[in-house]
GUSE-415625 format. One line per 4 residues: number of its first residue (from 1); their letters; for each residue x negated, z negated, y of C-alpha. Coordinates in Angstrom, 1 decimal, decimal comma. Each point is the difference from the previous one (the first is absolute). Layout:
% GUSE-415625
NUM> a> X:Z:Y; ...
***
This chain:
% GUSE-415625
1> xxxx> 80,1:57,2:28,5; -1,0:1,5:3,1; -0,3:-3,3:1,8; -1,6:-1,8:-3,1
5> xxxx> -3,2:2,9:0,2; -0,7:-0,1:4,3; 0,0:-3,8:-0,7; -3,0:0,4:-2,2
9> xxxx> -1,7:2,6:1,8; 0,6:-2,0:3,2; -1,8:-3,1:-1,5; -2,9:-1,7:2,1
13> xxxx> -3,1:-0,1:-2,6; -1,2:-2,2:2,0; 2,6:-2,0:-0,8; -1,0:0,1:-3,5
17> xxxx> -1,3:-3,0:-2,0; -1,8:-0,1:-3,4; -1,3:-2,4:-2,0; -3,2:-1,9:0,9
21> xxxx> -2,5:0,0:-2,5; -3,4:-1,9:0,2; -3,4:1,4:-1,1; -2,5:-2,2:-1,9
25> xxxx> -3,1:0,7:-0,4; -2,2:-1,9:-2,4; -3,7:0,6:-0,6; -0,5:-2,9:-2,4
29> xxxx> -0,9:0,5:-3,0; -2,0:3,0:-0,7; 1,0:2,4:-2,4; -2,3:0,1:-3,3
33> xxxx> -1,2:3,0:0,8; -1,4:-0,9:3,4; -1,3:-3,2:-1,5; -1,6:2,6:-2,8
37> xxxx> -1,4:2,2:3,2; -1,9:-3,1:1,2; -1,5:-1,1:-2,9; -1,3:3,4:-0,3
41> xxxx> -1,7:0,1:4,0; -1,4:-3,7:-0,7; -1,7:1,6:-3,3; -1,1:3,3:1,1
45> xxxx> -1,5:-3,0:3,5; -1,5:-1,9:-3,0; -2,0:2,6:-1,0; -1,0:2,1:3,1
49> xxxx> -3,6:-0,6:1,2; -0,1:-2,0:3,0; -2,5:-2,6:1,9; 1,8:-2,6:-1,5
53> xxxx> -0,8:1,3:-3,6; -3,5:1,3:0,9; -0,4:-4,2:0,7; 2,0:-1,5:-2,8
57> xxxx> 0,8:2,7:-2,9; 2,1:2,8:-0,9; 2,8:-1,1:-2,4; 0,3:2,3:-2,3
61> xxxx> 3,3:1,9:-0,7; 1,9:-1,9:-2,6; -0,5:-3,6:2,0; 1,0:1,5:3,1
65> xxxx> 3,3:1,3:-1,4; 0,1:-3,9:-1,7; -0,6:-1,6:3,4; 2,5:2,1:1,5
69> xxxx> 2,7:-0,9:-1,9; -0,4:-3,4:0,5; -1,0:0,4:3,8; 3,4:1,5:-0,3
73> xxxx> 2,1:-2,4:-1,4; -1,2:-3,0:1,8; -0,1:1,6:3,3; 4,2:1,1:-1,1
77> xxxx> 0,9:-3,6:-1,3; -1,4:-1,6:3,3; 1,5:2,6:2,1; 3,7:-0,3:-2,0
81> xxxx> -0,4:-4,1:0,6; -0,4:0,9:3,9; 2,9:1,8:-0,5; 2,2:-2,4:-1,9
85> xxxx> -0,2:-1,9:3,4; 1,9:2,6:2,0; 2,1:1,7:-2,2; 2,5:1,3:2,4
89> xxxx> -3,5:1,5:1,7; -0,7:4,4:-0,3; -3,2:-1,4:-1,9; -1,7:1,8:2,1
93> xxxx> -2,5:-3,4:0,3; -0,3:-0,3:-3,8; -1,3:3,6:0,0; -2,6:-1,3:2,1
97> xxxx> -0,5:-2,7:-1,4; -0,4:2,3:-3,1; -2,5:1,6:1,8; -2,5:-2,0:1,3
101> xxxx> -0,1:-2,2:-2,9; -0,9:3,1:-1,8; -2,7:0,9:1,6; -1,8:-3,6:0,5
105> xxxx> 0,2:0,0:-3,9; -1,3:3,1:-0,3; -3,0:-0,7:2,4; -0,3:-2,9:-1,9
109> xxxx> -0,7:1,5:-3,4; -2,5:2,6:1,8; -2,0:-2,8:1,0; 0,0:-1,3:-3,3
113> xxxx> -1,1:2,9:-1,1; -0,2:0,9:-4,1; 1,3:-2,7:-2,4; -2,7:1,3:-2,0
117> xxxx> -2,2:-0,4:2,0; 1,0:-3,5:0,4; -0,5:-0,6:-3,5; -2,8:1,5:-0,8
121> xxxx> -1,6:-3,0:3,1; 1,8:-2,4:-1,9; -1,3:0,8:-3,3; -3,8:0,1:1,5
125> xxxx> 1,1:-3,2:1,4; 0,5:-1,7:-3,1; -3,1:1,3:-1,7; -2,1:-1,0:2,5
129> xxxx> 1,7:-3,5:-0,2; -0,5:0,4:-3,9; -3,7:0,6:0,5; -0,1:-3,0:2,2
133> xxxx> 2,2:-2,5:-1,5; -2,8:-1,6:-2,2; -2,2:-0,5:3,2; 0,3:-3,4:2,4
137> xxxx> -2,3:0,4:3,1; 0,1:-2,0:2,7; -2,7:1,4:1,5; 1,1:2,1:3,3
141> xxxx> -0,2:-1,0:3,4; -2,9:-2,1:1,7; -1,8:-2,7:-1,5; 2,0:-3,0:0,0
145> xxxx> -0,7:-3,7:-1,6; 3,1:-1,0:-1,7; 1,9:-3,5:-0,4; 1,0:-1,2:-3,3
149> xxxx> 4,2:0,9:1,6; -1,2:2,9:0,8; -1,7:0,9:-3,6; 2,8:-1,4:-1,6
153> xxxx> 2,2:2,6:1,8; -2,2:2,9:-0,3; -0,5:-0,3:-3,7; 3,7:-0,5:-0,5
157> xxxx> 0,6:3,4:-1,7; -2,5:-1,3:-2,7; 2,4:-2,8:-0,9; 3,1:2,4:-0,7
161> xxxx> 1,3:0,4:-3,8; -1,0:2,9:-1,5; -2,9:1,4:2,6; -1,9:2,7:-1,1
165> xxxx> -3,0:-0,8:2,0; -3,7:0,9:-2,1; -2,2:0,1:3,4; -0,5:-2,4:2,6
169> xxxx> -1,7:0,5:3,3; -0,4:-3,0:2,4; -2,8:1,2:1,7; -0,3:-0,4:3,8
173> xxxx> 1,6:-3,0:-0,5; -1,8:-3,5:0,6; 1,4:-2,5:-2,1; -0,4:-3,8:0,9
177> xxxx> 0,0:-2,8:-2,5; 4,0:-0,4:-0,3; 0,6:3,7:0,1; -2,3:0,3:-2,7
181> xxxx> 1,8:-2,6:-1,8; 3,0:2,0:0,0; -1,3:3,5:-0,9; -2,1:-1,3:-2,9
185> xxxx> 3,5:-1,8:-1,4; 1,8:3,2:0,5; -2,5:2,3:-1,2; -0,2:-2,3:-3,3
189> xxxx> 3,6:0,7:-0,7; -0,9:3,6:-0,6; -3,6:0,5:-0,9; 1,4:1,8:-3,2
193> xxxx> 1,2:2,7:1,1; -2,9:0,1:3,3; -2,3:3,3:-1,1; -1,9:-0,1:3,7
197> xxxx> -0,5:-3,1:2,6; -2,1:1,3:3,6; -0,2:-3,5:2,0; -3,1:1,7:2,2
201> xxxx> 0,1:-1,9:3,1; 1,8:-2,8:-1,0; -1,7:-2,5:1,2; -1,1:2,2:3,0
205> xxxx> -0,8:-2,5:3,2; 0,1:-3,3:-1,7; -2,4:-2,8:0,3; -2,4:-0,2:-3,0
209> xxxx> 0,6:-2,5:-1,7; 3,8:0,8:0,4; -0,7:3,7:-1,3; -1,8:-1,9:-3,2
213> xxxx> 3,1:-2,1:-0,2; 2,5:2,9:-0,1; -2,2:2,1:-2,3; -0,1:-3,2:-2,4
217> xxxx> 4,0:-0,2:0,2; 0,4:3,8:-1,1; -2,5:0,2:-2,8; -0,9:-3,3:-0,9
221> xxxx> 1,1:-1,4:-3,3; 3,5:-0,8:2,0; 0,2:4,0:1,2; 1,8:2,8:-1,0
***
């Protein structure tokens, strides 16, 4: 007994051995509480005054907390498809991934600024087109004396099914004989529903007798 106890108390223990065990660490994926946290920080950044929103808008509380969550989700879906690739990794390079992807969304969205905003524009946008949809003017840009190509191309809108066109202006336009030719025969096609015609200039810069020839065309007993 005596020789069994001095035998353990004379043991090396640095002779001892125990079993090896390996740590792993793994950072991928988040908890949903830290993917909660961000969403929160990328709201409360969607809303804080900054130069960015003094230039493009200040969303207001209820879209930033929308834009967040899906800043959030597509920032973790690419990050967890980086990952997929290197599954045996700490995901330490996801989580940046996670990251940065975050915040290049987010600055994207601040740029946008408001949806609202957005389409309220869009809106305007449509009633201005709205005001202008019954008006065909080819009037802008310098004087020019067109062919009967290029009236035939101009004046193309005029053909389309269904126009809604009720005022005409060709003015600054000079029209030669063949151009004229073709306007008159388009024009024609939809003098019933034409309220207002301004051909002022039309004839700007032709010879004479040319000029009497294009007026002729336009409201002879052959015009429009």
């Amino acid at each position: 007994m005596g020789l069994k106890g001095r035998g353990l108390l004379d043991m090396d223990p640095t002779k001892q051995t125990f079993p090896h065990r390996t740590l792993s660490v793994k950072l991928w994926p988040p908890s949903q509480s830290t993917r909660l946290m961000l969403v929160e920080r990328m709201t409360k950044n969607l809303i804080t005054p900054s130069i960015i929103s003094r230039k493009y808008g200040l969303l207001s509380k209820e879209e930033a907390q929308e834009d967040a969550k899906e800043i959030e989700e597509s920032a973790f879906a690419v990050a967890d498809q980086h990952y997929q690739k290197e599954p045996d990794g700490d995901g330490s390079s996801a989580v940046q991934v996670y990251a940065k992807e975050s915040s290049k969304l987010m600055l994207e969205v601040l740029k946008r600024g408001p949806r609202m905003k957005e389409e309220g524009e869009a809106v305007a946008a449509e009633k201005s087109a709205a005001v202008h949809a019954d008006v065909f003017d080819i009037s802008g840009g310098e004087r020019a004396f067109i062919s009967a190509d290029e009236a035939e191309d101009l004046l193309k809108p005029l053909k389309e099914l269904g126009n809604t066109y009720t005022k005409i202006c060709f003015s600054n336009r000079s029209f030669g004989l063949d151009a004229a030719g073709v306007a008159v025969s388009i024009l024609s096609s939809i003098k019933g529903q034409l309220t207002e015609v301004d051909l002022s200039d039309f004839v700007a810069g032709r010879p004479e007798s040319e000029a009497l020839e294009v007026m002729n065309i336009f409201f002879g007993p052959r015009g429009f």
